[in-house]
C-alpha positions in Angstrom: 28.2 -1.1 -70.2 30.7 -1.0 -67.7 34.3 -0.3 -68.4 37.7 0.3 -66.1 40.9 1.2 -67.3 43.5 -0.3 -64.5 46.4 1.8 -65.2 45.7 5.2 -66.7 49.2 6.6 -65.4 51.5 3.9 -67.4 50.1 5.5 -70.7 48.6 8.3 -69.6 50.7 11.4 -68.4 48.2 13.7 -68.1 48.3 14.8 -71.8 45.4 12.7 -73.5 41.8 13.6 -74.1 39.9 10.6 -72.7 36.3 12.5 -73.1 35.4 11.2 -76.1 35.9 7.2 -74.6 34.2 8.9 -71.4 31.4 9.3 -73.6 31.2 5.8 -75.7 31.5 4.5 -72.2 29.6 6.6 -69.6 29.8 4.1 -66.4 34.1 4.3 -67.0 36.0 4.1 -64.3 40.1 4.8 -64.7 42.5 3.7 -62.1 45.9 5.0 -61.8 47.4 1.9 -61.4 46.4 -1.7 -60.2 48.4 -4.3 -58.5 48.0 -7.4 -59.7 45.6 -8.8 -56.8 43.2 -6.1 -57.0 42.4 -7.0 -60.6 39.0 -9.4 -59.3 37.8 -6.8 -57.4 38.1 -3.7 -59.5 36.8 -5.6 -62.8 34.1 -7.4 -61.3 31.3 -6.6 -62.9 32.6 -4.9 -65.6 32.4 -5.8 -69.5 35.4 -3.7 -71.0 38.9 -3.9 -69.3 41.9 -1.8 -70.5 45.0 -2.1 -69.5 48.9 -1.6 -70.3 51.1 -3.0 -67.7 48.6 -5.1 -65.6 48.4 -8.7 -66.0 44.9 -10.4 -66.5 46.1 -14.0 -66.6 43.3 -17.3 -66.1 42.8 -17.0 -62.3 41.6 -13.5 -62.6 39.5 -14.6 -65.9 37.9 -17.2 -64.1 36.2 -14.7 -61.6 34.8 -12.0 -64.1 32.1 -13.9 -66.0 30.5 -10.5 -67.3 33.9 -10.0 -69.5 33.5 -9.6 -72.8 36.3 -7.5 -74.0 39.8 -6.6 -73.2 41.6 -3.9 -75.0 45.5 -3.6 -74.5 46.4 0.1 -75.0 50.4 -1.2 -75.8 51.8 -3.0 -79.0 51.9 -6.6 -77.5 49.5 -8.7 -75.6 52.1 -10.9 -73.1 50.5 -9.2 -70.0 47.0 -11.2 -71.1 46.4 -15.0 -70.5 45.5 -15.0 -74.4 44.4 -19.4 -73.9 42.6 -18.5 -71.0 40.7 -15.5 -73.0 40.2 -18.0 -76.0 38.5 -20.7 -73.9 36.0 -18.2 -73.0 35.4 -16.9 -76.0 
């Protein structure tokens, strides 16, 4: 399963211990941040996304059919197209 974490560096100072999610989720792959273009590109293929700060509204949606799950590592959810997510399931 391939996951990416887009911005590592908005929640991440250097203080965490990511091993354990390293090892849930061997083919990881952290950014230290994302604008909001690259999003397509650095998710494609991938079936986790995590994020913080970075958007992932319907457009970007749209383009990663192998999605299955994102996780939000913040208290609220604005940053995600939450319709777009429901329409595909």
């Amino acid at each position: 399963m391939r996951a990416v974490i887009l911005d590592r560096e908005s929640f991440d100072r250097g203080e965490l211990d990511l091993s354990a999610l390293h090892s849930a989720l061997p083919e990881l792959t952290d950014f230290p941040a994302t604008a909001p273009e690259e999003v397509p590109e650095r998710l494609a293929g991938a079936q986790v996304a995590i994020t913080n700060k970075v958007p992932i509204g319907a457009e970007a949606l749209e383009m990663l059919p192998d999605l299955r799950l994102i996780a939000v590592a913040a208290t609220g959810t604005n940053n995600i197209d939450l319709e777009a997510a429901r329409r595909r399931g």
